[in-house]
C-alpha positions in Angstrom: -15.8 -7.0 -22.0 -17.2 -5.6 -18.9 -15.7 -2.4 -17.1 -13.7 -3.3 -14.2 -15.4 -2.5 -11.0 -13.5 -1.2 -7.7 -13.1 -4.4 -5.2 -12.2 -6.3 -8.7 -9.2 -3.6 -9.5 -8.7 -3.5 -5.6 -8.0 -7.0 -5.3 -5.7 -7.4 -8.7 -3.4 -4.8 -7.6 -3.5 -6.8 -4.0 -2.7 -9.9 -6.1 0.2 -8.1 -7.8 1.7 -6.5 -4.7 1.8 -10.0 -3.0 3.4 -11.8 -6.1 5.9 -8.9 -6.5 7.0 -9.2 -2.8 9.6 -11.0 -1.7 9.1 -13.2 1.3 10.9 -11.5 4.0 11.1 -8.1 2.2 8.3 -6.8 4.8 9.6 -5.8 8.3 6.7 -6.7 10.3 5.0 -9.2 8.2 8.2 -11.1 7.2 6.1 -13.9 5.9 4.2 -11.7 3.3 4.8 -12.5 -0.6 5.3 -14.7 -3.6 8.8 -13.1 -4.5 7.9 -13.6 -8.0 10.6 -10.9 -8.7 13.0 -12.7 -7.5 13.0 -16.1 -10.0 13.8 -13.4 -12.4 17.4 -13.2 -11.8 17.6 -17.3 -11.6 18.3 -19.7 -14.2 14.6 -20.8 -15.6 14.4 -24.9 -15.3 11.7 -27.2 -14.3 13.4 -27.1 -11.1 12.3 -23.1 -10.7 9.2 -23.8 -12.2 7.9 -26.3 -9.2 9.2 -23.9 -6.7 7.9 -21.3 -7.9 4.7 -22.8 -8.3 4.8 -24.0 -4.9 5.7 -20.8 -3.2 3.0 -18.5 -5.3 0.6 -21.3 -4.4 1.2 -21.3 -0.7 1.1 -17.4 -0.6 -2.1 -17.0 -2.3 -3.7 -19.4 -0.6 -2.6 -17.7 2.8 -2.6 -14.1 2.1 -5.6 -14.1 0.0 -7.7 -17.3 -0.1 -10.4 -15.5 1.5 -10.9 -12.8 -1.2 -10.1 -15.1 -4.4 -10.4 -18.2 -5.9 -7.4 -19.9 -7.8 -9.1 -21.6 -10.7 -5.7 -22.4 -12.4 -2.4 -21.4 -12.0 0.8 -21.9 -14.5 4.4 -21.7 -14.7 5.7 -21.8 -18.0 9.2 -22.6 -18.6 10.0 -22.4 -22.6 13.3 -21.2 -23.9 14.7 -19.3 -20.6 11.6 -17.6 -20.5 9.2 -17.6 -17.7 5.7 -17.3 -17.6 3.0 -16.9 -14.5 -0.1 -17.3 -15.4 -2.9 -17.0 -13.1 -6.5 -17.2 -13.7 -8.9 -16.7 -10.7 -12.5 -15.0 -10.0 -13.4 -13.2 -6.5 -15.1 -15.2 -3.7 -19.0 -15.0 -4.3 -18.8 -14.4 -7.8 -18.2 -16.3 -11.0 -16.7 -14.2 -13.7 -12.9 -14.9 -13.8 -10.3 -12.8 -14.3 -6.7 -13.6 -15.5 -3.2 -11.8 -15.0 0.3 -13.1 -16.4 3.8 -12.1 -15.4 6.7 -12.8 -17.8 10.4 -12.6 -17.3 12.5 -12.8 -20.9 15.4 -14.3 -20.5 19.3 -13.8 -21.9 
């Protein structure tokens, strides 16, 4: 495994600030985030799982679909746990990178 370079750890901890912000939590950006955080303290069903998809989708592609691509992106709903799981590589180069989020539930 390959050391991680600067713009690559750059850009993850970009990735993570935007999934862990919600939308509307920024005073003068009101539009920035994923609020990722917040489907924590909601009741895990498929019905949170599309949303949730939907909304992390959306923000990525807005906030940083010019520094990133999304090669696959999953919400995992399996016993009131959830689990985001994003794989993606930086624009211009191939290697890919992945990052999970996971929320135990009760």
């Amino acid at each position: 495994m390959s050391q991680v370079s600067l713009p690559e750890e750059h850009i993850k901890q970009e990735l993570i600030q935007l999934l862990l912000t919600d939308i509307g939590e920024r005073l003068f950006l009101p539009e920035f985030g994923g609020s990722a955080r917040g489907f924590v303290f909601k009741n895990v069903d498929d019905e949170l799982s599309s949303l949730s998809k939907s909304t992390l989708t959306q923000a990525l592609s807005k906030w940083l679909g010019h520094r990133l691509i999304i090669e696959d992106l999953k919400i995992i709903n399996e016993d009131e746990n959830l689990n985001i799981a994003i794989k993606y590589h930086l624009s211009g180069t191939d290697e890919s990178m992945d990052i999970m989020f996971q929320h135990i539930g009760r």
